[in-house]
C-alpha positions as CSV (number, residue, x, y, z in Angstrom):
1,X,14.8,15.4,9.1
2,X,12.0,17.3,6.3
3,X,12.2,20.1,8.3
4,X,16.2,20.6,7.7
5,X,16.2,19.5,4.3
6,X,13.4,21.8,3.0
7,X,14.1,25.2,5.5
8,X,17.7,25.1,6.0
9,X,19.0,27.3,8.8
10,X,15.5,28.0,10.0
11,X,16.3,25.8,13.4
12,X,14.5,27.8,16.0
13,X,11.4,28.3,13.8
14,X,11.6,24.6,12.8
15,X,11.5,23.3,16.6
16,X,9.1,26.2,17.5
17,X,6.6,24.6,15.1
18,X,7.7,21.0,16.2
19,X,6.9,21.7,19.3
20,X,3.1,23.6,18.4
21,X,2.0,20.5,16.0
22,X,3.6,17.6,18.0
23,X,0.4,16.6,20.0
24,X,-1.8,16.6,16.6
25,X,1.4,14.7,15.2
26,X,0.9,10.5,13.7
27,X,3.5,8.8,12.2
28,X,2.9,5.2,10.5
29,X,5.6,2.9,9.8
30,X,5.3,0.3,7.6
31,X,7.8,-2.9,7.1
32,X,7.4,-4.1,3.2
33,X,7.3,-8.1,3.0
34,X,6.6,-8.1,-0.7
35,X,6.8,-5.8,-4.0
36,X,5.6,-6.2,-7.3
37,X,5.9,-4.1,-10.2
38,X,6.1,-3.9,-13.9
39,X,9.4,-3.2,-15.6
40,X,9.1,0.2,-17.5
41,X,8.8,0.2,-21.4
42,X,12.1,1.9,-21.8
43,X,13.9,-1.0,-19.9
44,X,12.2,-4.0,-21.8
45,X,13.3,-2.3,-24.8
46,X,16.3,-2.3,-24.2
47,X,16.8,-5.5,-23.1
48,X,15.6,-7.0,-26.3
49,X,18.0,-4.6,-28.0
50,X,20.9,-6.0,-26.1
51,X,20.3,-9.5,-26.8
């Protein structure tokens, strides 16, 4: 959980403002079919340096 990770040992506080900003709370999830991206400068370089 954020809350853990980023104010550790700060349980009671943590679930004290869980509980206050649950109802306002929306959480999206998204399942990725497909990713495209370009390979980083650095990388290509390299690459053409190894070959």
């Amino acid at each position: 959980m954020l809350g853990n990770r980023y104010n550790p040992n700060q349980d009671e506080a943590l679930q004290k403002e869980i509980e206050s900003g649950l109802s306002r709370m929306l959480a999206i999830r998204f399942d990725i079919e497909h990713l495209t991206g370009k390979e980083a400068i650095e990388l290509v370089r390299r690459h053409q340096n190894n070959d």
